[in-house]
N, C-alpha and C positions, 0 to 999 in steps of 0.2 A: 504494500500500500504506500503511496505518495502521501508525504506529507505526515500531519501530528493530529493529534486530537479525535483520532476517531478510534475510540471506546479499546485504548489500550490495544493496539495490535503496534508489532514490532518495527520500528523506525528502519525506514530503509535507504533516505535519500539524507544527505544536510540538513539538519536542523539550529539554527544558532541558540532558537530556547531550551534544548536540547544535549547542549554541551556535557563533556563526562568533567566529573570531577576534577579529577586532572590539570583540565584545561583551562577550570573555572577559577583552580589556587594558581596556577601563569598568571594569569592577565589579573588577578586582584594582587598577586606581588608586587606585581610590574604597577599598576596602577598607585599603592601603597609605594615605594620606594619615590614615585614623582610627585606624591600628594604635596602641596606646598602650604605653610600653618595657616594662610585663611581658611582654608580645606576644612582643615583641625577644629578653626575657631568656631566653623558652623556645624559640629558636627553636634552639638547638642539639639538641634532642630529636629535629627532623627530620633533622637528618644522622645517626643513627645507626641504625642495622639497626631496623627493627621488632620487638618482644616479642612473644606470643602474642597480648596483648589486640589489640594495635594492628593485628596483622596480620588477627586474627577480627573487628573494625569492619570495618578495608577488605572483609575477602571477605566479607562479608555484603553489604554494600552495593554490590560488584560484583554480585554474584549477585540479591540483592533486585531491584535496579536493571535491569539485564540480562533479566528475568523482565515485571518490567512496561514494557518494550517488544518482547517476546517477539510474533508472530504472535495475532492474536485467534483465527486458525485455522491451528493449523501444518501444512505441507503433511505428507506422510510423510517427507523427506526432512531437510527441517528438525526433524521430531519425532525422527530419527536421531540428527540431528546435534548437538540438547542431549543425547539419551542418552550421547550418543560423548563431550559437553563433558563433563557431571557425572562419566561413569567416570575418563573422564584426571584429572579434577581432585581425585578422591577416589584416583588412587596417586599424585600427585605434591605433593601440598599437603604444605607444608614440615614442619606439623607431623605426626606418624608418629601419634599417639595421634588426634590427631583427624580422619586421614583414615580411619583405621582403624573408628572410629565410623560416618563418613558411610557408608564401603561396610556398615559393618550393617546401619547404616537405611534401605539403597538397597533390601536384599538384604531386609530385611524390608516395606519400604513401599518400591516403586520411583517413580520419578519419574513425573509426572502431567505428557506434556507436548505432551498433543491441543490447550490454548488458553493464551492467554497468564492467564488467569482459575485455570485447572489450573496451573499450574506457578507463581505467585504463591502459591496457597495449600499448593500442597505444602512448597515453599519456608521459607512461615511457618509451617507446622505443624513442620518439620525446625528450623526454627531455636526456635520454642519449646521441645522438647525436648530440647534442648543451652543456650539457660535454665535452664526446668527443673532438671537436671543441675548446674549450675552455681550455681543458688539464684539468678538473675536475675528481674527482672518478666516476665511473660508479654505477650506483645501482642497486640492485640486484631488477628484476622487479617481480621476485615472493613473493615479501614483500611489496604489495603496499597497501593492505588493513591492514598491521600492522601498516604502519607508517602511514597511510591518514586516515582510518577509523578506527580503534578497537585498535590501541596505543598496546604497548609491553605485553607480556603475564604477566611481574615482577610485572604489576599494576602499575609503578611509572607514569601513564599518567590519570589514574581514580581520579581523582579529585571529580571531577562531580556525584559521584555515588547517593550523597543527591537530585538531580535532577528531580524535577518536569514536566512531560510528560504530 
């Protein structure tokens, strides 16, 4: 099977959320030996509860993420079972106002989630307009396997290339 996320079967292609261990203590060495002390100064921020923004980076980037390694073809069962993902997530996401939103815009535009192609760009349509909303840039959604899955053509995101599969 191509790709992640579908229901635990064995990874057979590149995955960068994926990475073996290994490869994860490399590049957090490497990261840590160039860390520079404003780094340090901020690092208190991470020990405290996440805010709205910080918690809508991560779930986006779950989600985004999660999406482009989604089935090229999802079977019906796995097409269930993001349906069954995105409802739980839209009553239990921490924030009440902006779950309350996502079940709108489920309820008005439902999830598209016959390919991993479909559900990538419902995704980025969903999340533009919560941009939108928010007076944020808009993203261009025909780049959503560059920046979620396969990282910029320049290589400055391949890190990972020593990467044990």
């Amino acid at each position: 099977m191509a790709g992640g996320g579908g229901g635990g079967e064995q990874q057979q292609e590149p995955c960068r959320v994926c990475d073996s261990f290994k490869s994860w203590r490399r590049h957090e060495a490497k990261a840590h030996r160039t860390s520079t002390k404003a780094a340090k100064a901020n690092s208190t921020a991470d020990d405290c509860p996440p805010d709205s923004q910080t918690l809508g980076r991560a779930t986006w980037t779950f989600l985004h993420t999660m999406a482009a390694y989604y089935p090229e073809r999802a079977s019906e069962k796995q097409q269930d079972t993001m349906r069954a993902l995105l409802s739980s997530f839209s009553q239990f996401y921490p924030c009440g106002r902006c779950a309350s939103h996502l079940r709108e815009e489920m309820a008005r535009d439902p999830p598209q989630v016959a390919t991993r192609s479909a559900l990538s760009l419902w995704l980025c349509q969903t999340h533009n307009k919560v941009n939108e909303m928010l007076g944020k840039d808009i993203f261009d959604c025909s780049k959503v396997d560059e920046r979620w899955r396969d990282g910029p053509s320049d290589g400055r995101c391949s890190w990972a290339q020593d990467v044990e599969y």
